[in-house]
C-alpha positions in Angstrom: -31.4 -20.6 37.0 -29.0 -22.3 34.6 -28.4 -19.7 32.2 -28.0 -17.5 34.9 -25.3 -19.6 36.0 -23.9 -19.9 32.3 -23.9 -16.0 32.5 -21.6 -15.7 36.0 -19.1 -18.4 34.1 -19.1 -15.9 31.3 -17.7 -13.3 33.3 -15.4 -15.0 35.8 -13.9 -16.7 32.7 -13.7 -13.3 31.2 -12.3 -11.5 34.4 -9.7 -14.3 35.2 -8.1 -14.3 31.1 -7.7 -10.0 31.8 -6.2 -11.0 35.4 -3.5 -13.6 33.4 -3.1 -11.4 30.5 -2.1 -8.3 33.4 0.9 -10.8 34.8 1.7 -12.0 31.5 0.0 -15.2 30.5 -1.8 -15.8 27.5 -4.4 -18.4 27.2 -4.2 -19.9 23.7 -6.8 -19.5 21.3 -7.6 -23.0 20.4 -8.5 -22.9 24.7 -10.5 -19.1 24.3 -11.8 -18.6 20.9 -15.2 -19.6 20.7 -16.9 -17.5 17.9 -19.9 -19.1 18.1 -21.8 -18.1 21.9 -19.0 -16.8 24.4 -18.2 -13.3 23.0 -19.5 -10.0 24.1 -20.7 -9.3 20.8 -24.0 -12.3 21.1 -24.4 -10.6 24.9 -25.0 -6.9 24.0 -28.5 -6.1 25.6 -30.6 -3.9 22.5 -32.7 -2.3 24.4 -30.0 -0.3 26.2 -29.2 1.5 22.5 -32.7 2.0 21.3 -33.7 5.1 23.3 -35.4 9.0 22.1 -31.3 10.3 23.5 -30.0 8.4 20.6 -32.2 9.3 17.6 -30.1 11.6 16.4 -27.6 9.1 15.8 -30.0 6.5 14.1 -31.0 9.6 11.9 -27.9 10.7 10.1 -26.5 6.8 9.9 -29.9 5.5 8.2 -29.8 8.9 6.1 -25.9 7.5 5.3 -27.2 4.5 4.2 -29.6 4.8 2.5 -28.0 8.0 0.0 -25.3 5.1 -0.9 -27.8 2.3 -1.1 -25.6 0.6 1.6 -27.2 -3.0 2.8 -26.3 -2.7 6.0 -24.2 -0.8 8.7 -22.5 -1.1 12.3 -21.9 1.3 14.6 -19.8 1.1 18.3 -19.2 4.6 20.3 -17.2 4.6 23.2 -16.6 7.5 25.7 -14.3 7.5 28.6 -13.3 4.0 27.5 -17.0 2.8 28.4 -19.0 1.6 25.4 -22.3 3.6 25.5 -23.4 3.1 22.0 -23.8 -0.1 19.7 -26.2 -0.8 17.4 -26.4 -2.4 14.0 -28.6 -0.4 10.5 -30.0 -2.4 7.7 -29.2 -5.9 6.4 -26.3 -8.4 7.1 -27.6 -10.7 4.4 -31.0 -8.7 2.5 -32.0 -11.7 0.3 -32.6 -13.8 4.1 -34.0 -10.6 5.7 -31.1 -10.8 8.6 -30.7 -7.8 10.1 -27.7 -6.7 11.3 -26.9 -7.1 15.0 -23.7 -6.0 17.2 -22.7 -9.1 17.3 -22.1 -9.5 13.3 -18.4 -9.9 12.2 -17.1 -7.2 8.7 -14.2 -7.5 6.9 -12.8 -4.4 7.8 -9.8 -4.1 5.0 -6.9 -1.4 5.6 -7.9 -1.1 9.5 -6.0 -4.4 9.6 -2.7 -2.7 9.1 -4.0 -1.0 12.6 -3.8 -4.6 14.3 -0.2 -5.3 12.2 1.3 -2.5 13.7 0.0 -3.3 16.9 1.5 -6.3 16.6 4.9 -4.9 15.7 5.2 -2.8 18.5 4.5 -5.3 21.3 7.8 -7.1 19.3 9.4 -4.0 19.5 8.5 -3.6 23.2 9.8 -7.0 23.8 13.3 -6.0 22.3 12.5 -9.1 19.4 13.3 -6.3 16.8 13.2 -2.2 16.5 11.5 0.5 14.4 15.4 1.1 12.7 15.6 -3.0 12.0 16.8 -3.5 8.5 14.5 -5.4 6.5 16.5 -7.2 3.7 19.8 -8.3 2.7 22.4 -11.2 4.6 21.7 -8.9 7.4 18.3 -8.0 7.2 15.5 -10.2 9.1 14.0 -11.4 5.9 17.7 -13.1 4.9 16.2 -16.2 4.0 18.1 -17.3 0.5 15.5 -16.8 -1.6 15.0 -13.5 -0.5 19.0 -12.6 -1.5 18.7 -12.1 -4.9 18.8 -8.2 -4.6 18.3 -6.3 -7.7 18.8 -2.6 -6.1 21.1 -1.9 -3.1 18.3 0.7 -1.5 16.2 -2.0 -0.9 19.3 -3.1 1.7 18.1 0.0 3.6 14.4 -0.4 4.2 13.5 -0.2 7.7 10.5 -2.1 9.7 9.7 2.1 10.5 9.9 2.3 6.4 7.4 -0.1 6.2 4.9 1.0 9.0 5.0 4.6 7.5 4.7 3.2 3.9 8.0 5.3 2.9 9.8 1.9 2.2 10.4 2.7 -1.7 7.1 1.4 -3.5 4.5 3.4 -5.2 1.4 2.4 -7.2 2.9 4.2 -10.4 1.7 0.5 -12.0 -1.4 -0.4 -9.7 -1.7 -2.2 -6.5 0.9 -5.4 -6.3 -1.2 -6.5 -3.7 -4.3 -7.1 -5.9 -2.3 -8.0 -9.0 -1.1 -12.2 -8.5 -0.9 -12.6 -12.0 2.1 -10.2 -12.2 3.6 -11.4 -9.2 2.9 -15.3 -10.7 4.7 -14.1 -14.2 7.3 -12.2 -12.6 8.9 -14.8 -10.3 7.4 -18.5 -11.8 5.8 -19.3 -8.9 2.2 -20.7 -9.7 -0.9 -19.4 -9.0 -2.4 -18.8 -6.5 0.8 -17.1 -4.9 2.2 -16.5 -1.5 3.5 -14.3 0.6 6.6 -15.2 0.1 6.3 -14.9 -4.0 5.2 -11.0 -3.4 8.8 -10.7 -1.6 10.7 -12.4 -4.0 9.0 -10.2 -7.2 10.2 -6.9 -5.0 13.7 -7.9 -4.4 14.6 -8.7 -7.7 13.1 -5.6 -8.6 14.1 -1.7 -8.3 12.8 0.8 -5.9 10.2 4.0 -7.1 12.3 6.2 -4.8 14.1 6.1 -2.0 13.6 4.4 1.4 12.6 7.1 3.9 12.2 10.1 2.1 8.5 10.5 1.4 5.1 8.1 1.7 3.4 6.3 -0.6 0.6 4.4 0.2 1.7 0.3 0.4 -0.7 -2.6 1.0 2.8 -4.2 0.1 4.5 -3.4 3.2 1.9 -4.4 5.3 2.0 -7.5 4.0 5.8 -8.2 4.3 5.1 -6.6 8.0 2.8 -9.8 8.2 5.7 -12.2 7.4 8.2 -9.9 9.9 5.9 -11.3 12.6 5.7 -14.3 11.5 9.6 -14.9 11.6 10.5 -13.1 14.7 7.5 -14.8 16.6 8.5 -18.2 15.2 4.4 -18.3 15.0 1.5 -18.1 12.6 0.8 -14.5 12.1 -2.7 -15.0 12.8 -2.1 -17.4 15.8 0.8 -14.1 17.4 -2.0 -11.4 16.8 -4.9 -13.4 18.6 -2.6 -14.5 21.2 -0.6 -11.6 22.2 -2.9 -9.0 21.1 -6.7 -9.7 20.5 -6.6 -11.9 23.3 -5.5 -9.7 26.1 -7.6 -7.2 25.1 -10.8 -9.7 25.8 -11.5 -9.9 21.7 -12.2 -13.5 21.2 -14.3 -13.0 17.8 -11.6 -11.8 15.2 -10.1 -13.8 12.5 -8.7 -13.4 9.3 -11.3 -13.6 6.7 -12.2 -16.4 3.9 -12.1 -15.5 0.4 -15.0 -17.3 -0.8 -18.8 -17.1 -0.2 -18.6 -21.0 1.3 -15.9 -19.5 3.5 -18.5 -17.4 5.3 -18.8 -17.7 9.2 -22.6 -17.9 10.0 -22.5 -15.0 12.1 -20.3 -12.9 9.3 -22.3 -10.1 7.1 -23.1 -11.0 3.7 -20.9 -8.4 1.1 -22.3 -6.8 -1.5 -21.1 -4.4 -4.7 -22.7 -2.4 -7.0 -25.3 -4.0 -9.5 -23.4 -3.7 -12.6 -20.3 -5.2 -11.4 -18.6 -7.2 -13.9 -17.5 -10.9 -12.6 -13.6 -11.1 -12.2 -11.0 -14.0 -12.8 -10.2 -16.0 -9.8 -7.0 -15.1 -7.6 -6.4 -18.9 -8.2 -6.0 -19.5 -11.3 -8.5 -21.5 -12.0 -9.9 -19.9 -14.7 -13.4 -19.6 -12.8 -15.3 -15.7 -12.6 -16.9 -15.0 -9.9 -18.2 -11.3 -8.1 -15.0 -9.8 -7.1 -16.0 -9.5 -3.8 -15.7 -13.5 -3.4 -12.9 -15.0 -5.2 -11.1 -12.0 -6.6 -9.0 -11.7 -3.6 -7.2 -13.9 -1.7 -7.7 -12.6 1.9 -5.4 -14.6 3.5 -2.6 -13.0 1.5 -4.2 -9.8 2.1 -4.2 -10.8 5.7 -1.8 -8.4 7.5 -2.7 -5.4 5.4 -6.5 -5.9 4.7 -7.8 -9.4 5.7 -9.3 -8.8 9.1 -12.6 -9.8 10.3 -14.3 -7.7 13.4 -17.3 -6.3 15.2 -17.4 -2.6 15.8 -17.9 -3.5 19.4 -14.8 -5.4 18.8 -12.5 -2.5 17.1 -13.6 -0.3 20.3 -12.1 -2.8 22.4 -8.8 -2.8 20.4 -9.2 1.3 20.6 -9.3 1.5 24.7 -6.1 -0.6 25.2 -4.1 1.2 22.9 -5.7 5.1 23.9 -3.2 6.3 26.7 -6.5 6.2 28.7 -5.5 5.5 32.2 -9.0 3.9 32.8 -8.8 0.7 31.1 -5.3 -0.5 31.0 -3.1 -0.5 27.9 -1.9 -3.3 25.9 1.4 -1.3 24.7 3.3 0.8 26.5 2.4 4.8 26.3 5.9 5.4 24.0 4.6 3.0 21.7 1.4 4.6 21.2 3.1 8.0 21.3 5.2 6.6 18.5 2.5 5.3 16.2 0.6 8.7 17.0 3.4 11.1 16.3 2.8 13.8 13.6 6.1 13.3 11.5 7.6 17.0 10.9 8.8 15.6 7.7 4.9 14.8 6.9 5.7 10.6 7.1 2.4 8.5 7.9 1.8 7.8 11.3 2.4 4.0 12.2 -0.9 1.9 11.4 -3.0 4.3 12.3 -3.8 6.9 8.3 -3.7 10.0 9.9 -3.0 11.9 13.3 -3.4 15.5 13.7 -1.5 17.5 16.8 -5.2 17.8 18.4 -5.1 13.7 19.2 -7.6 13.3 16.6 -6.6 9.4 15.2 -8.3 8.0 11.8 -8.0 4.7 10.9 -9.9 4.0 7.6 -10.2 1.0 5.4 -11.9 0.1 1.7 -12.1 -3.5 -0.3 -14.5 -5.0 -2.8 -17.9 -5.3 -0.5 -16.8 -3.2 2.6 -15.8 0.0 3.6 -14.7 0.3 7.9 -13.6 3.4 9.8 -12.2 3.7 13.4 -12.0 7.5 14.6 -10.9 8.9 17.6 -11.6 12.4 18.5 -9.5 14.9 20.3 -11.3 14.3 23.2 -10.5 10.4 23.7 -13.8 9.3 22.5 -13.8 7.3 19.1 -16.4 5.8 17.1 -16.4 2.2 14.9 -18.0 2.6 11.7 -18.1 -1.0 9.4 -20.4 -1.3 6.1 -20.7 -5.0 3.8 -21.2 -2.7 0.8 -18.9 -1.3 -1.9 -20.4 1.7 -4.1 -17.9 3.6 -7.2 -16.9 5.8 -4.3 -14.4 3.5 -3.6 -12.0 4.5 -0.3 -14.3 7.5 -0.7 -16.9 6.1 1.0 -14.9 5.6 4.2 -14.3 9.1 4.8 -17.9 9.8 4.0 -18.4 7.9 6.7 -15.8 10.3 9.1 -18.1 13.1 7.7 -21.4 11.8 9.1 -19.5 11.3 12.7 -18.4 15.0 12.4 -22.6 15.8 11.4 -23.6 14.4 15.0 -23.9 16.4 17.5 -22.5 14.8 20.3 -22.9 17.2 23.2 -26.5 16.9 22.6 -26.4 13.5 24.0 -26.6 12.3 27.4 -24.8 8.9 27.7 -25.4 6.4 30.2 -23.7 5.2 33.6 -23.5 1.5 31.8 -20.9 0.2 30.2 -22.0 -2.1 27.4 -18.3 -3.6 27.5 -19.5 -5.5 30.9 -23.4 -5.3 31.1 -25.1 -8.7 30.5 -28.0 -9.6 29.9 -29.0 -13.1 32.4 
């Protein structure tokens, strides 16, 4: 009788946070987040997945993960905004012998630059800023003096639009500033480990690849400045804006930015893994330690608004319906905004956020670091499927749209989903 009662809480709690967050309220997270019991995720009932209609599935996944020797493997589908599919393949941690559940949290890299963008649009919707916003320079939002120094005048026309759609200037013609500190360090003086704010001051005093608005090139940097856009505008943590005026209100009480180190490991997160030969790696820190890349060689809180997410897959299909133009479950942004992060650019600009969007509404979100590979896919029809893996291979970002190949290998009309949603069944 009791935890039946616990159960009816559950959901009125549940119900009533959607009923504030539809006038405009938001709880804060210190009073919702409770990652340990009280999410969906620890509620999903298994038996409803396991079933002869959804063998097909289980077949080409496990075939998936086992050809790329993948220790384990989440899987959330949704159709007509209901969730009719979650299940988890394989190990979340293999030397414990945990299998992985629904209710396990990945990092889910680039798909965080999903949630950024997210986040910059509900600022946009709220007239805090706009797409055409300049970025830098006495007029700029980032016009802190330390941010002044200006080495070339383009950078005085990069655009919060610039930096969604990754045409804000930078290319990787050197590697990745994102994952290189010790430039960054050497660059401006700043001690390791550095911040956000050292990445922006090594780019100002610096000179653009090209210019601003004329063509895309893949930036984990602009995400990451994107984070500190928030951040100022907001006058809030990053983290603490995007649970409280995004996660939140979608009923996602589970996602977090990640830890950087093994010890920093929630007890209901996955366990990552690379390939066997992987050579050990310098610390982000610059301590001097080596450890396995995949704990220690980033510093995911850095990383955070372009690749430091934690999530469920059940959880990245609850970001999906409230962002999907489906009238059934309501959005969390206005339909311009998503039209507007959706659009096909003529001039062939990235889409906002999302990687790519064809004219056909198909919407792929995908995302690769050290020990995890995570894809969110929508198809033309509205369905979408979360993929999220705690396994790197040599494939590198590769492997992500492997896994887009496996959605596009299942058959789907050959299935028969349920009446149930798995968003709101639960199990007394």
């Amino acid at each position: 009788m009791k935890q039946w009662f616990k159960y009816i809480l559950i959901i009125l709690f549940f119900n009533f946070n959607l009923i504030l967050s539809d006038y405009g309220f938001n709880l804060s997270s210190d009073e919702l987040i409770n990652h340990e019991r009280e999410s969906i995720n620890f509620l999903i009932v298994k038996s409803l997945i396991e079933s002869q209609n959804t063998s097909l599935i289980d077949e080409k996944i496990e075939r998936f993960r086992n050809q790329n020797h993948i220790k384990g493997l989440s899987v959330a589908y949704v159709n007509k905004d209901k969730l009719v599919f979650a299940k988890g393949y394989g190990y979340a941690d293999e030397e414990a012998k945990i299998l992985v559940s629904t209710n396990h949290l990945f990092r889910i890299a680039s798909v965080s630059k999903l949630i950024t963008a997210i986040g910059i649009m509900k600022l946009v919707e709220n007239s805090k800023i706009s797409l055409d916003s300049k970025v830098f320079g006495k007029e700029g939002i980032l016009n802190d003096e330390q941010f002044l120094k200006i080495k070339d005048k383009r950078l005085g026309r990069i655009t919060v639009r610039n930096l969604l759609n990754h045409s804000a200037g930078w290319t990787q013609r050197y590697g990745d500033l994102a994952f290189l500190p010790r430039v960054v360090s050497k660059g401006v003086g700043d001690a390791l480990p550095v911040t956000v704010d050292s990445y922006i001051k090594f780019v100002t005093a610096r000179n653009l690849h090209f210019e601003p608005g004329t063509h895309s090139s893949y930036s984990n940097l602009g995400y990451i400045i994107l984070g500190k856009i928030i951040s100022k505008i907001s006058g809030m943590d990053y983290e603490k804006f995007i649970q409280e005026n995004i996660l939140l209100p979608a009923n996602i009480t589970d996602m977090q930015l990640a830890g950087s180190f093994y010890e920093q490991k929630l007890s209901y997160e996955v366990k990552y893994y690379e390939p066997q030969d992987a050579l050990p790696e310098e610390c982000y820190d610059g301590s001097g330690r080596l450890f396995p890349r995949i704990y220690g060689g980033n510093d995911l809180k850095v990383l955070g608004a372009a690749a430091g997410w934690l999530a469920s897959a059940i959880d990245l299909m609850k970001l999906y319906v409230v962002i999907d133009k489906d009238p059934i479950v309501k959005d969390i942004l206005t339909s311009e905004s998503i039209d507007e992060m959706t659009r096909v650019d003529p001039e062939g600009l990235d889409p906002l956020g999302w990687r790519k969007t064809k004219i056909d509404g198909e919407w792929v979100r995908t995302g690769t670091l050290s020990g995890s590979s995570a894809l969110i896919k929508r198809q033309p029809d509205g369905s979408a499927w979360a993929i999220l893996s705690n396994t790197s291979t040599y494939k590198g970002p590769r492997l992500a749209m492997e896994m887009d190949k496996v959605i596009r290998q299942i058959d789907i009309n050959r299935i028969t989903w349920p009446d149930y949603n798995l968003f709101t069944y639960h199990q007394p």
